[in-house]
C-alpha positions in Angstrom: 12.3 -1.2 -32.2 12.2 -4.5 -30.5 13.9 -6.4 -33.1 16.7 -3.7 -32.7 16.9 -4.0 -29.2 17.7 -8.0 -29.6 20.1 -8.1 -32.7 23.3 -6.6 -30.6 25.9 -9.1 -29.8 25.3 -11.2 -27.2 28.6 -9.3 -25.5 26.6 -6.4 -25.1 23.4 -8.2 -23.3 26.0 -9.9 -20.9 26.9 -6.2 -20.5 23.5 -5.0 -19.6 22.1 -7.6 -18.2 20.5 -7.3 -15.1 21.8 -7.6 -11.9 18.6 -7.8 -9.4 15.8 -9.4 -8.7 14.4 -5.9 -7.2 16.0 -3.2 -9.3 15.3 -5.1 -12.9 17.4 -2.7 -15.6 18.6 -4.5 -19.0 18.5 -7.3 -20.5 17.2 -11.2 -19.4 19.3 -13.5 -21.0 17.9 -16.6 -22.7 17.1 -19.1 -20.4 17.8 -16.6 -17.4 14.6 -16.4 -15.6 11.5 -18.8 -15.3 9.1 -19.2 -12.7 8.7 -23.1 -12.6 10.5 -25.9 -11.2 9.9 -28.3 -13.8 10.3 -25.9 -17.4 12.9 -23.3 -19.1 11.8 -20.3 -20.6 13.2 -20.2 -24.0 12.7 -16.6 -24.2 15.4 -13.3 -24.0 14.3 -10.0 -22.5 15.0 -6.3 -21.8 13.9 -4.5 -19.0 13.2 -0.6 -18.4 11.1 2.1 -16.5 10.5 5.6 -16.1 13.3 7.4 -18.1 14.5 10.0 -15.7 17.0 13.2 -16.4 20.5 12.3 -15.6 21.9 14.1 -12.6 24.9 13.2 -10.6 23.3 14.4 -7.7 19.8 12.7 -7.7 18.7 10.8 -5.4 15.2 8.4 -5.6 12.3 7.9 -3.2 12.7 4.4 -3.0 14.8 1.4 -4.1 12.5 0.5 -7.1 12.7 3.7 -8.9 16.6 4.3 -10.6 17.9 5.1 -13.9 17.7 2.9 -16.8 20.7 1.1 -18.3 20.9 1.3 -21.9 23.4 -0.2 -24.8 25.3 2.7 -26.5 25.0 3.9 -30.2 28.5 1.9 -31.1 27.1 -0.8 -29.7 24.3 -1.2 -32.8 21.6 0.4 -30.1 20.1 3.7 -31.5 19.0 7.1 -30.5 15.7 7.0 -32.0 15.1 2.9 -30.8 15.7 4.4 -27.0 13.5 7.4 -28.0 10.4 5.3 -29.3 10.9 2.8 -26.6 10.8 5.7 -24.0 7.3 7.4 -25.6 5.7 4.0 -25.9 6.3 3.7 -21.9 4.5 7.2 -21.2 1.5 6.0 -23.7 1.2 3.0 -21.9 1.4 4.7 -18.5 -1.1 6.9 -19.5 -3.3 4.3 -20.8 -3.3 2.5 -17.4 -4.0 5.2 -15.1 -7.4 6.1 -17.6 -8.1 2.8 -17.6 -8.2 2.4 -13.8 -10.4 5.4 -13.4 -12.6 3.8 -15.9 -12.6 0.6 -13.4 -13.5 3.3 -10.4 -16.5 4.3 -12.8 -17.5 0.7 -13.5 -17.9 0.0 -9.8 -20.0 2.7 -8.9 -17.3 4.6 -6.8 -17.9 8.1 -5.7 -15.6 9.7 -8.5 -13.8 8.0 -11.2 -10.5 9.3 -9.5 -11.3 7.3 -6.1 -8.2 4.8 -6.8 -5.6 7.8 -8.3 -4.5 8.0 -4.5 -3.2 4.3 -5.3 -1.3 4.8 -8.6 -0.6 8.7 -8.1 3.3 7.9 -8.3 2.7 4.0 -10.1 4.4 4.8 -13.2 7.6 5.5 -11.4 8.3 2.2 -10.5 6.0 0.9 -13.2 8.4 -1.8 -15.7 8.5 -2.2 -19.6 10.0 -5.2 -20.9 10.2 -6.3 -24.2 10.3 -10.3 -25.1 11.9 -11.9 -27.8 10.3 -15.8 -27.8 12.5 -18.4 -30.1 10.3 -20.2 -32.4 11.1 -24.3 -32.4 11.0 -24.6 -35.7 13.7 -22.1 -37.0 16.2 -22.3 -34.1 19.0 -24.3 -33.9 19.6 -23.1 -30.8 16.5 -23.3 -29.0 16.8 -27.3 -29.2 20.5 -26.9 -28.2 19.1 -25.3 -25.5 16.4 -27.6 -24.3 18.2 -30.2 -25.2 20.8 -29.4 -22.6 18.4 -29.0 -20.1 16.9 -31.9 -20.8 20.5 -33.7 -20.3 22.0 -32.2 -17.5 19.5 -30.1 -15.9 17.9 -32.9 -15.1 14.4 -31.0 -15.0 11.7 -32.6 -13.0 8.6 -33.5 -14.8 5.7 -35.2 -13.4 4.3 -36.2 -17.0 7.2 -39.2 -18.3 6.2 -38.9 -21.6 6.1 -35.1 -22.4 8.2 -34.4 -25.4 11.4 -31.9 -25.1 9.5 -29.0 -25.6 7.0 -29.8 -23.1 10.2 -28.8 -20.6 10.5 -25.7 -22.4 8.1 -23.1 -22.4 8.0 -19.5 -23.8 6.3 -17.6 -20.0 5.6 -20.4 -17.4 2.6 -20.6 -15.4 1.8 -17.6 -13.3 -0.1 -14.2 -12.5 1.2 -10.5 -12.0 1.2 -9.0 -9.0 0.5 -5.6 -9.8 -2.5 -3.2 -10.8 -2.6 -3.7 -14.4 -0.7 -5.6 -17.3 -0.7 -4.4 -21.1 0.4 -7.2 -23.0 1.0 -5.9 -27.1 0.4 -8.7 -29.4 0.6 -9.0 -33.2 -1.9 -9.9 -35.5 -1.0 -13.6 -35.8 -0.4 -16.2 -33.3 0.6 -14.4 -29.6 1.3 -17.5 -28.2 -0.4 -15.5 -25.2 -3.0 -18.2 -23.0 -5.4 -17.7 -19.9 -6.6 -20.8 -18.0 -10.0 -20.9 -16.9 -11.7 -23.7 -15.5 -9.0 -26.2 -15.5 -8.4 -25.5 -19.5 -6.7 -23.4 -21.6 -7.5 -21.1 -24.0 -5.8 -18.8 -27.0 -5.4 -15.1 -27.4 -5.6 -14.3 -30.7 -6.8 -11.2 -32.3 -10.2 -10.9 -34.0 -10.6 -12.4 -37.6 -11.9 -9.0 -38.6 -8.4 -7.7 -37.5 -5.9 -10.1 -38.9 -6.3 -9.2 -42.2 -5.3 -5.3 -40.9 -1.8 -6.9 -39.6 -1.7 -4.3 -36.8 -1.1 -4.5 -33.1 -3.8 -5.0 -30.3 -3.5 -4.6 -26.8 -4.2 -7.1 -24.4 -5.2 -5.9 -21.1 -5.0 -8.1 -17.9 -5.9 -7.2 -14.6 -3.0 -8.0 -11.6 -3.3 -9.4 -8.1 -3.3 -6.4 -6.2 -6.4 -4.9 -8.5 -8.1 -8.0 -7.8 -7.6 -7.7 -4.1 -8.4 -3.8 -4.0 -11.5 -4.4 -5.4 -12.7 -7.3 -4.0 -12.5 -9.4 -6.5 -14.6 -7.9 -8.5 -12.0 -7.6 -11.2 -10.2 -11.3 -11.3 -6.0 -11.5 -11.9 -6.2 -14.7 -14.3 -3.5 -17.4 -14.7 -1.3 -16.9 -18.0 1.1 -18.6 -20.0 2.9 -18.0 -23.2 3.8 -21.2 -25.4 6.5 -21.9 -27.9 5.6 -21.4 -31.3 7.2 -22.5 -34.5 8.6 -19.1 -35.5 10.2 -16.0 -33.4 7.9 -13.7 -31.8 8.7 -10.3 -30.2 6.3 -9.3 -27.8 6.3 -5.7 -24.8 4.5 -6.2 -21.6 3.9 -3.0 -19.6 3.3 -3.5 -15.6 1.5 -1.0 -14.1 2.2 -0.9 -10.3 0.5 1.0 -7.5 2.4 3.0 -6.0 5.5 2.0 -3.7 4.0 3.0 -0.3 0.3 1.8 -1.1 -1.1 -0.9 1.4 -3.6 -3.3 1.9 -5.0 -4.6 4.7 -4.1 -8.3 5.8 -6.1 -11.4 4.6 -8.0 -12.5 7.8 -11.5 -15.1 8.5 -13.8 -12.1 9.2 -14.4 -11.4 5.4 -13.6 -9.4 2.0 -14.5 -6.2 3.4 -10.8 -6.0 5.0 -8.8 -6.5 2.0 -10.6 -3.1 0.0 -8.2 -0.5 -0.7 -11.0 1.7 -1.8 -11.8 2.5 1.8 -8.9 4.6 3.6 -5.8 3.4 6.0 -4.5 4.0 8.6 -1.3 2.4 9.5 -2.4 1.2 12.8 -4.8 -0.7 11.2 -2.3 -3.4 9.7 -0.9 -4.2 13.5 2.0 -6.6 13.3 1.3 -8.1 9.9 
């Protein structure tokens, strides 16, 4: 399905492609996003949430929550692509809400539904994208690309002597903010890393499970999870890295829910920045 999403003309990703940095419906063209100052991510992508009924008279709770933007069938996008891409989001919703209960059970909460009040409404607002990374050594245009960057970009590097596709990466540098992050990776190379202790490491599937040639989840834990629990549960740096052939990839981010809060950072400990103990909204003052 993910290969069928990408191979429509690029007309018809200019088409969809999105148009906020909030509301993110449609398609990432290649080269349009990446979170350093120094790289490009030579990467396309597609965007999409909660698939909601069409009404002409609907309106939404809050300005992350909308209707999905989709190509058409005469435009080489299929029913049954939108239909599998539309299931795999509810599995993966569902997945993330029984794996946060198993997280309340892990830290010896009262109940294991003692964060639901967090993520009761998550999934709304909750985003699926699908990634399609070039590989360097069977695209043309992925060194056209860099290579223009590299000329009249003029992207800033503080190593002189990286190599072209050391300014070109496949996810730069970063964490997710949110509750959790299910990464679906293939049995060969994901390209996927997770820094730890100043170094770098692979995510690869199991030897045991390469030979199956089936898809693992990768599940990662997001900023906000780390902070609502006290860090008990850490959101890691990630990366994804160019590799030498194409690789499609779905990431699904599971938010809490629009209106959920947490208590401001301050010097008199960790204890203020729990969600699992109840709000008030006095209690954030001015910040």
């Amino acid at each position: 399905a993910s290969q069928e999403v990408f191979a429509v003309e690029d007309f018809v990703k200019k088409r969809y492609q999105i148009q906020s940095s909030g509301f993110t419906r449609g398609y990432v063209l290649l080269g349009g996003e990446s979170g350093s100052s120094h790289r490009r991510e030579v990467k396309e992508g597609f965007s999409y949430g909660k698939e909601w009924p069409i009404k002409v008279d609907r309106s939404f709770d809050n300005e992350l929550q909308g209707f999905n933007v989709w190509p058409k069938p005469e435009e080489n996008f299929s029913f049954s692509t939108k239909f599998i891409l539309n299931n795999l989001f509810e599995e993966l919703a569902l997945i993330s809400k029984t794996l946060v209960r198993l997280i309340s059970l892990s830290l010896n909460l009262e109940s294991e539904t003692a964060l639901d009040d967090d993520i009761s409404e998550g999934d709304t607002i909750s985003l699926l994208r699908l990634f399609h990374y070039f590989g360097k050594a069977e695209n043309e245009e992925l060194f056209r690309f860099c290579k223009y960057i590299d000329q009249f970009q003029q992207i800033k590097s503080d190593d002189k002597t990286s190599t072209l596709y050391d300014r070109c990466t496949g996810s730069s540098p970063h964490s997710d903010w949110g509750m959790i992050t299910l990464v679906g990776i293939g049995a060969d190379d994901s390209g996927l890393e997770f820094s730890f202790n100043d170094t770098w490491y692979k995510v690869s599937p199991p030897s045991i499970w390469s030979y199956k040639k089936e898809e693992l989840i990768v599940v990662n834990f997001g900023d906000y999870l780390s902070v609502a629990t006290n860090y008990a549960f850490r959101s890691p740096l990630h990366r994804v890295v160019i590799g030498d052939s194409d690789r499609y990839s779905y990431v699904y981010f599971f938010y809490p829910n629009f209106d959920a809060r947490l208590k401001a950072t301050t010097s008199e400990g960790s204890e203020n920045l729990s969600l699992l103990k109840k709000q008030d909204l006095e209690d954030l003052g001015s910040s």
